[in-house]
Backbone as numpy.savetxt, mean C-alpha at the origin, in Angstrom:
# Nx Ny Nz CAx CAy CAz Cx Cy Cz
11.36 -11.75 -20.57 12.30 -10.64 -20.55 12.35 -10.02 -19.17
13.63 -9.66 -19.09 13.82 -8.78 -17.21 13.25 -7.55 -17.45
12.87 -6.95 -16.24 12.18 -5.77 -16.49 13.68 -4.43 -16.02
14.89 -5.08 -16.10 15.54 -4.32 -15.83 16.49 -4.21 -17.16
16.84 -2.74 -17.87 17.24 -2.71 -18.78 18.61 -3.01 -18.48
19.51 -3.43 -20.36 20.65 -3.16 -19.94 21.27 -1.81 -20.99
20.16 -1.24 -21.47 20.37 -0.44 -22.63 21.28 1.29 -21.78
21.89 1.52 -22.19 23.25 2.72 -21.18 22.06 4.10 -21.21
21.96 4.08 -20.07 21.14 5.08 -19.58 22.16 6.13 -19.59
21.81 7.65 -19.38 22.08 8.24 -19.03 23.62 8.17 -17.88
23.66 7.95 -16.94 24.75 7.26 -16.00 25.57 6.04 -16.62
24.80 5.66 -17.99 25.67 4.25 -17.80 25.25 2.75 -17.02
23.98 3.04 -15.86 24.15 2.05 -15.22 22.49 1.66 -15.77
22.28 -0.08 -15.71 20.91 -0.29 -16.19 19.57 0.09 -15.35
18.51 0.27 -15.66 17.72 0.86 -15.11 16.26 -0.07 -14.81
16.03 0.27 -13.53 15.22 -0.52 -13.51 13.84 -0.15 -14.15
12.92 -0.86 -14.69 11.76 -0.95 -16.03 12.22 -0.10 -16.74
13.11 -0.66 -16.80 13.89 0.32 -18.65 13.33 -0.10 -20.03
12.24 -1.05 -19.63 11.71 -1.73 -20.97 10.18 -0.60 -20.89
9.96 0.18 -20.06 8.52 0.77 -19.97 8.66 2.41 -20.72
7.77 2.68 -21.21 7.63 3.86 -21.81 8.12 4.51 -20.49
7.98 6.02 -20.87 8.36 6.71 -19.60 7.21 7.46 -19.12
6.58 7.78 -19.52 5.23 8.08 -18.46 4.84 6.60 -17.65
5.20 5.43 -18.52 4.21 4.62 -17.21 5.87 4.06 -16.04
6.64 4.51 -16.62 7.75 3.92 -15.76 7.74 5.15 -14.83
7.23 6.26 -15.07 7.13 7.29 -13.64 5.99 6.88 -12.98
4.99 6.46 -13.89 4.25 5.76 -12.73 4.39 5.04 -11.83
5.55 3.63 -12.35 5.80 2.53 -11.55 6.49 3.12 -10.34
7.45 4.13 -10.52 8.50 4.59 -9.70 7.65 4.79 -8.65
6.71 6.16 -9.04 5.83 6.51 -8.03 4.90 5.35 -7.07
4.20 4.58 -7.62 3.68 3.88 -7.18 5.07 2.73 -5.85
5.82 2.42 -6.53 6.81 1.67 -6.15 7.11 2.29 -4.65
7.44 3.86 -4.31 7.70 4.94 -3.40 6.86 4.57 -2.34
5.33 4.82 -2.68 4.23 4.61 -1.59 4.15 3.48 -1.12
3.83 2.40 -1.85 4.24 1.07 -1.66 4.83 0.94 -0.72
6.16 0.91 -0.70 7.37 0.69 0.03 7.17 1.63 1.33
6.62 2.69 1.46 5.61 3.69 2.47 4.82 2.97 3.40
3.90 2.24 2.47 2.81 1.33 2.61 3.21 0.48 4.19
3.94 -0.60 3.54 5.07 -1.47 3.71 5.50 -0.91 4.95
6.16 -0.28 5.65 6.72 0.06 6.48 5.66 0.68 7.58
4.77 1.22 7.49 3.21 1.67 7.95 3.03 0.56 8.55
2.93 -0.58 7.45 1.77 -1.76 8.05 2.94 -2.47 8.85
4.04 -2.87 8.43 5.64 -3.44 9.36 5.30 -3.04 10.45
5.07 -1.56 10.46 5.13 -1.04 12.29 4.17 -1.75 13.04
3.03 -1.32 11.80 1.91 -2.17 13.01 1.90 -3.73 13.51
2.08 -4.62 12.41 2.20 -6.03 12.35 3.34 -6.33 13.78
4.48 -5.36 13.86 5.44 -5.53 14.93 4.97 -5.47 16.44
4.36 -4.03 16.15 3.73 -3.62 17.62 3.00 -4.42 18.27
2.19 -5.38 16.98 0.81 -6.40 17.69 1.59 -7.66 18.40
2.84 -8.29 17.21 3.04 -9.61 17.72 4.32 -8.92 19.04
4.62 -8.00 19.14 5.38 -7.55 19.99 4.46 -7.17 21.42
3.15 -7.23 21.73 2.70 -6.70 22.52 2.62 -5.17 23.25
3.29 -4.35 22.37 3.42 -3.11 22.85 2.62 -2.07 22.33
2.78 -1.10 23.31 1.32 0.22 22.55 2.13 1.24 21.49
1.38 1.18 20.48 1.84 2.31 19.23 2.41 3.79 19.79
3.19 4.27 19.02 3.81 5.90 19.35 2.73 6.33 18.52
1.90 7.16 18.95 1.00 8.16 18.66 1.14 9.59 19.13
1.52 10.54 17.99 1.91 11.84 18.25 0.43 12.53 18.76
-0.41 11.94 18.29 -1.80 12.75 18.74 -2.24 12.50 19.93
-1.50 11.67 20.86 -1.40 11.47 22.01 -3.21 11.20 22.08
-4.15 10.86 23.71 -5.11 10.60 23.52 -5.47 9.30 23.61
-4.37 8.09 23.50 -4.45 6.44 23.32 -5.68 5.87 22.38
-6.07 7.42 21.07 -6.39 6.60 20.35 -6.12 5.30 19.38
-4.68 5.18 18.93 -3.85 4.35 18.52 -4.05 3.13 19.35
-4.14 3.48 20.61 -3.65 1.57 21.33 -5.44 1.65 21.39
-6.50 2.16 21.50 -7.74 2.05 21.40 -8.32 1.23 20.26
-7.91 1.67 18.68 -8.40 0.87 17.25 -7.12 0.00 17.53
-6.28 -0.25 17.73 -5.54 -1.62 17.59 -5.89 -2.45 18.39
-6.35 -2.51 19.64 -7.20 -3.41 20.53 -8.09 -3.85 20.36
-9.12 -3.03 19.23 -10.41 -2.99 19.31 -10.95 -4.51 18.33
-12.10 -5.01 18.82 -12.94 -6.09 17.67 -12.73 -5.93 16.51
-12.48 -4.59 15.90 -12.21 -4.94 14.28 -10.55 -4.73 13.87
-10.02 -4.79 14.69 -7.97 -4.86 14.64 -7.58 -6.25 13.87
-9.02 -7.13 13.87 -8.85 -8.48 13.34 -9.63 -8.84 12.48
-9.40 -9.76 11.43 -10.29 -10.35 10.47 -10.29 -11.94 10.56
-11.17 -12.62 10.85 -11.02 -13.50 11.09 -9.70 -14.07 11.77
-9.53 -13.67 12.75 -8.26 -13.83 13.73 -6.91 -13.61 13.27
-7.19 -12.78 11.95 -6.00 -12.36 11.40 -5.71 -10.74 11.70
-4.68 -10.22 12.01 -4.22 -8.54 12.22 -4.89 -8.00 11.14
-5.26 -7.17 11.18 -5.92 -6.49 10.30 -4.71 -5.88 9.27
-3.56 -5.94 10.05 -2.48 -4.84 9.47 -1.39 -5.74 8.88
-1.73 -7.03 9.28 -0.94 -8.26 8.76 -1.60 -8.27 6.90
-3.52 -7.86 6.98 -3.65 -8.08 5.80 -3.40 -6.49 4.90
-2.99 -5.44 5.72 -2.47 -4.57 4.91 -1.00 -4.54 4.20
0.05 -5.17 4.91 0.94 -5.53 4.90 1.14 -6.37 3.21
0.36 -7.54 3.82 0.17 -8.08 2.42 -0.14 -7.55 1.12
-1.21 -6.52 1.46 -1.33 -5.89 0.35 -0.76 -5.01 -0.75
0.28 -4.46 0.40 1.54 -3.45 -0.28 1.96 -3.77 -0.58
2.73 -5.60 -0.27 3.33 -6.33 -1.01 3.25 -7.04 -1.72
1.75 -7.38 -2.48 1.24 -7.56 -3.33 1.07 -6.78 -4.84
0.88 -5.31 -4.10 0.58 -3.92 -4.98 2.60 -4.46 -5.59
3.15 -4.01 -5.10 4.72 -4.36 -5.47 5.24 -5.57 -6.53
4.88 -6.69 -6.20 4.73 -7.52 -6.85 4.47 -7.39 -8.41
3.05 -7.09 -8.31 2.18 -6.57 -9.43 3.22 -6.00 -10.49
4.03 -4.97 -9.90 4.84 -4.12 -10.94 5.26 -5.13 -11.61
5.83 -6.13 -10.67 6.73 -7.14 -12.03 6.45 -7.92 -12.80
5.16 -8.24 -12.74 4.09 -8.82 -14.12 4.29 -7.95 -15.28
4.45 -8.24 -16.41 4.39 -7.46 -17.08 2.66 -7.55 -18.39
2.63 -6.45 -18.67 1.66 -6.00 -19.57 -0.08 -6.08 -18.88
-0.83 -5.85 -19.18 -2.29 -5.75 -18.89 -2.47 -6.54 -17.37
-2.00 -7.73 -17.02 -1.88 -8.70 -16.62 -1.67 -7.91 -15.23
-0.69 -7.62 -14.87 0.12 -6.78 -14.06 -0.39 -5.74 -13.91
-0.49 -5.19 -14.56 -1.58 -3.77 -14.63 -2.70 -3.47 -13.68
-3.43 -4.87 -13.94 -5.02 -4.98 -13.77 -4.96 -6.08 -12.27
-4.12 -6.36 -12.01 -4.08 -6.99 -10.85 -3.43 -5.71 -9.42
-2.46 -4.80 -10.19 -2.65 -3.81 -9.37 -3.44 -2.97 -8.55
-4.44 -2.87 -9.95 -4.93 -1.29 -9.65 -6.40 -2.34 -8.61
-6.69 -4.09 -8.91 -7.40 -4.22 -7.80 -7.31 -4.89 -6.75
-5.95 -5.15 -6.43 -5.12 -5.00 -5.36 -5.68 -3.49 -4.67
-5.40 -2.85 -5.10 -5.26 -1.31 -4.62 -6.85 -1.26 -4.15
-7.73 -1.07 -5.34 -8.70 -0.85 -5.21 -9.68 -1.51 -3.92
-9.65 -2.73 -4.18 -9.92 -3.98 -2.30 -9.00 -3.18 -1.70
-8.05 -2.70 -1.46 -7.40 -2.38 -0.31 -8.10 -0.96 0.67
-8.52 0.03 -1.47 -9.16 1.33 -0.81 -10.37 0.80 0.08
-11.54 -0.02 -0.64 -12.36 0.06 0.03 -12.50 -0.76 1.28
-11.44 -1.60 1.75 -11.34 -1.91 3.47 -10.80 -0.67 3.77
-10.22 0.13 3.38 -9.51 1.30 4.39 -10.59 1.78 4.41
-11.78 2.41 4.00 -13.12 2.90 4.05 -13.91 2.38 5.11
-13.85 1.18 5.57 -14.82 0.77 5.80 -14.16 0.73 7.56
-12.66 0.44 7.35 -12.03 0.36 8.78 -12.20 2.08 8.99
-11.74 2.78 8.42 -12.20 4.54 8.86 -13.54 4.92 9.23
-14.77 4.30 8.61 -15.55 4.47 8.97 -16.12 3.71 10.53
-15.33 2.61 10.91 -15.39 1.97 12.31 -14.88 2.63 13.29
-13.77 3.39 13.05 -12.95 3.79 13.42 -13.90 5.11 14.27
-14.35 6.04 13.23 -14.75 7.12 13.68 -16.21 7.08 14.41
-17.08 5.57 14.22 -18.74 5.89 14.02 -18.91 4.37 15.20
-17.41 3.74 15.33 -18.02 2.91 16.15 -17.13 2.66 17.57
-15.65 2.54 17.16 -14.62 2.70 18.14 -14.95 4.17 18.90
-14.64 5.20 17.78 -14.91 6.26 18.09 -13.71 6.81 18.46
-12.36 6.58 17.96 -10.94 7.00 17.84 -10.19 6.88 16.67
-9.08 7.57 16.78 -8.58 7.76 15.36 -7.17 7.33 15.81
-6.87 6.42 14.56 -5.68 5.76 14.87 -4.45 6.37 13.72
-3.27 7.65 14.26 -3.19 8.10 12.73 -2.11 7.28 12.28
-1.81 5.67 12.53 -0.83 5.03 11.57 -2.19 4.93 10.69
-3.08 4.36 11.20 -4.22 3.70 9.89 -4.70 4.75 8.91
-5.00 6.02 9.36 -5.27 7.34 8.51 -4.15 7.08 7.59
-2.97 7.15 8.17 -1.98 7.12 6.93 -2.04 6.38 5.81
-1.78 4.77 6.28 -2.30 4.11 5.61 -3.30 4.17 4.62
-4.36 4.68 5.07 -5.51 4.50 4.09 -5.33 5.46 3.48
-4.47 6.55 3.77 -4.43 7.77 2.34 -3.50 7.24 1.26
-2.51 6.67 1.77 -1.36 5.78 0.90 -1.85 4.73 0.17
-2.95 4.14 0.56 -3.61 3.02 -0.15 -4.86 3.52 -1.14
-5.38 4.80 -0.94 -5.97 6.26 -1.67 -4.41 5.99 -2.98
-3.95 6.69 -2.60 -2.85 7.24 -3.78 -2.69 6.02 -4.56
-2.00 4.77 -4.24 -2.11 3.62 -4.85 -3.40 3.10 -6.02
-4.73 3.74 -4.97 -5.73 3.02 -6.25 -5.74 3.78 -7.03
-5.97 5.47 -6.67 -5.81 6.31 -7.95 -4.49 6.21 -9.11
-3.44 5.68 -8.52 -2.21 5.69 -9.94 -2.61 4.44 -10.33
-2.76 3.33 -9.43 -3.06 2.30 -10.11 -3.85 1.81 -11.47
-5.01 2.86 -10.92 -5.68 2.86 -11.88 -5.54 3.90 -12.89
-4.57 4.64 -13.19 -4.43 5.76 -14.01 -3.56 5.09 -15.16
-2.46 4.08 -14.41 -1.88 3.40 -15.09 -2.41 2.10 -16.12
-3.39 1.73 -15.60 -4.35 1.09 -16.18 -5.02 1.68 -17.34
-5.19 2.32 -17.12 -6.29 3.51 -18.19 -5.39 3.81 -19.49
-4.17 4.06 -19.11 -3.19 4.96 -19.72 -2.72 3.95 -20.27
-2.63 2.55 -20.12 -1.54 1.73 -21.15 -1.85 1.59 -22.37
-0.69 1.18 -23.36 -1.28 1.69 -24.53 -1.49 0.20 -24.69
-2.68 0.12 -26.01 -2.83 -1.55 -26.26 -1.64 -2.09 -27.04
């Protein structure tokens, strides 16, 4: 089944997860919002790297071009922000699984995602010793993600 209704909403026009209760379809929405947040966060960065250029950082300071330069900007010779990237678009994905399945692949999507953002914040501050605030962002957006993720999880009905 599509997860897009064709049942006449309100407007008339079909809705997308019109098949979901409506507390968890405000979830999806919400989640869907940050995501797509996410997504565009990690875009910038993934651009800036294969583009060679230094990040716009309002906090001025060149902490930004400092953690994107730095030994841990990479994971095994991969952008670090290439694998955040992925992840938002993974978290996204997820929505369109439907039932438990989908659910539970979200919230640990999300959840691996919180705890690398932990662990890159904690490099960040205790070893680089700069603050990069696309990645702060990020990792609060990837915060919000595990908490609905997992709220939505909790909350489905069997």
């Amino acid at each position: 089944m599509s997860d897009v209704s064709t049942a006449p909403a309100a407007t008339g026009r079909p809705r997308l997860f019109g098949s979901l209760e409506r507390g968890e379809r405000k979830l999806v929405l919400i989640i869907t919002a940050i995501a797509l947040l996410g997504v565009a966060v990690a875009g910038y960065l993934v651009y800036i790297h294969y583009a060679g250029i230094k990040p716009i950082c309002a906090a001025g300071g060149g902490g930004c071009e400092k953690v994107q330069t730095s030994d841990y900007a990479k994971l095994a010779g991969i952008p670090v922000a290439v694998l955040g990237l992925a992840g938002y678009l993974a978290i996204l994905a997820s929505l369109f699984v439907r039932g438990d399945l989908g659910r539970l692949a979200g919230a640990a999507i999300a959840l691996s995602g919180f705890g690398f953002s932990v662990y890159l914040t904690y490099r960040e501050i205790f070893t680089i010793k700069a603050i990069c605030q696309w990645c702060v962002g990020s990792a609060v957006l990837m915060t919000l993600l595990a908490g609905l993720t997992v709220a939505r999880l909790i909350k489905a009905e069997p």
